[in-house]
N, C-alpha and C positions, 0 to 999 in steps of 0.2 A: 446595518451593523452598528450595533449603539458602542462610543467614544465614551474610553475612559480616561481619565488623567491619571499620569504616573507622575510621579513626580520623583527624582533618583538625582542622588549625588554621584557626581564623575569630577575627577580634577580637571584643569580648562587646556592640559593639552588633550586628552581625549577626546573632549566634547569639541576642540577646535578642531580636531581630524574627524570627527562625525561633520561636521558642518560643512565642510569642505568638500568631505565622497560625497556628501548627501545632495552638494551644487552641485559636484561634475557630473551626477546619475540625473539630475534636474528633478530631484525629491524633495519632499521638506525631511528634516531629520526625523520626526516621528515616521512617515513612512517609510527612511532610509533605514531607520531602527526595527520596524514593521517587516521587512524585506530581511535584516538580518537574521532575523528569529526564525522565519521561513523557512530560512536556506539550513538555520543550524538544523532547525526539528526534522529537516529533510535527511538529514547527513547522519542523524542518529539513530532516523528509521533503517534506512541503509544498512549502518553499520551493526545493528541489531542483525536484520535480516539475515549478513555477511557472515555475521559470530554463530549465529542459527544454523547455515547450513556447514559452516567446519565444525561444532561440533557433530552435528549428524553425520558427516563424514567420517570424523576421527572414533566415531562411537558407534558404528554403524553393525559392525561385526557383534558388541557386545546386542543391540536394540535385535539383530536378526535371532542373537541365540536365545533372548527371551524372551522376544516374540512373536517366533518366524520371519520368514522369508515375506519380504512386501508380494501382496498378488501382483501378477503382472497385466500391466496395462494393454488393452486392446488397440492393435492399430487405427489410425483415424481412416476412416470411411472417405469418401472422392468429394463428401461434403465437410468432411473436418469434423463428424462427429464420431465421438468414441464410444466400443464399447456396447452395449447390448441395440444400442440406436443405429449404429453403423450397419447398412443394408449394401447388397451387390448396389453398381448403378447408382449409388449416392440416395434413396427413397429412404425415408423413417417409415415407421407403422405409425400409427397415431390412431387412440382411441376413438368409438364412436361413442363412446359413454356422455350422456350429457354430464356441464360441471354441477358438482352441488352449488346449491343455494348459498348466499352470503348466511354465516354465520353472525351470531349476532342479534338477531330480528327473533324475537318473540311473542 
């Protein structure tokens, strides 16, 4: 992973409480800083996700009336697989077809 330098002004009680968590986690503060950024990007995936599925929720009646009803999902098969794959007995079908050739190659 190539290191780059940031270089950011903070007033020095900030940067004293950075230095501080970043002893008691036994980090240095670049990766105490490194760690925070993680956790935020973590929380904002989340909370995307979160807002994603209330509104689909909340809008769900209007999404059906313009454009239908969701198909319904096939129950999972004794192997956990759904859907046209799901066989009595947990068994797929699987092709005897060989695979085509790497594309690419001319």
């Amino acid at each position: 992973m190539a290191k780059t330098q940031l270089n950011v002004r903070v007033d020095e009680s900030t940067a004293a409480a950075a230095r501080r968590r970043a002893h008691q986690r036994g980090l240095s503060v670049n990766r105490y800083i490194e760690e925070l950024v993680k956790q935020d990007a973590g929380e904002a995936g989340r909370a995307f996700v979160d807002a994603a599925a209330d509104f689909m929720k909340q809008y769900e009646s209007v999404f059906a009336e313009e454009f239908g009803a969701p198909a319904p999902v096939a129950p999972a098969g004794p192997s956990g697989v759904t859907g046209a794959g799901a066989r009595a007995g947990g068994s797929e079908r699987r092709s005897r077809r060989a695979k085509p050739a790497a594309q690419g190659k001319r």
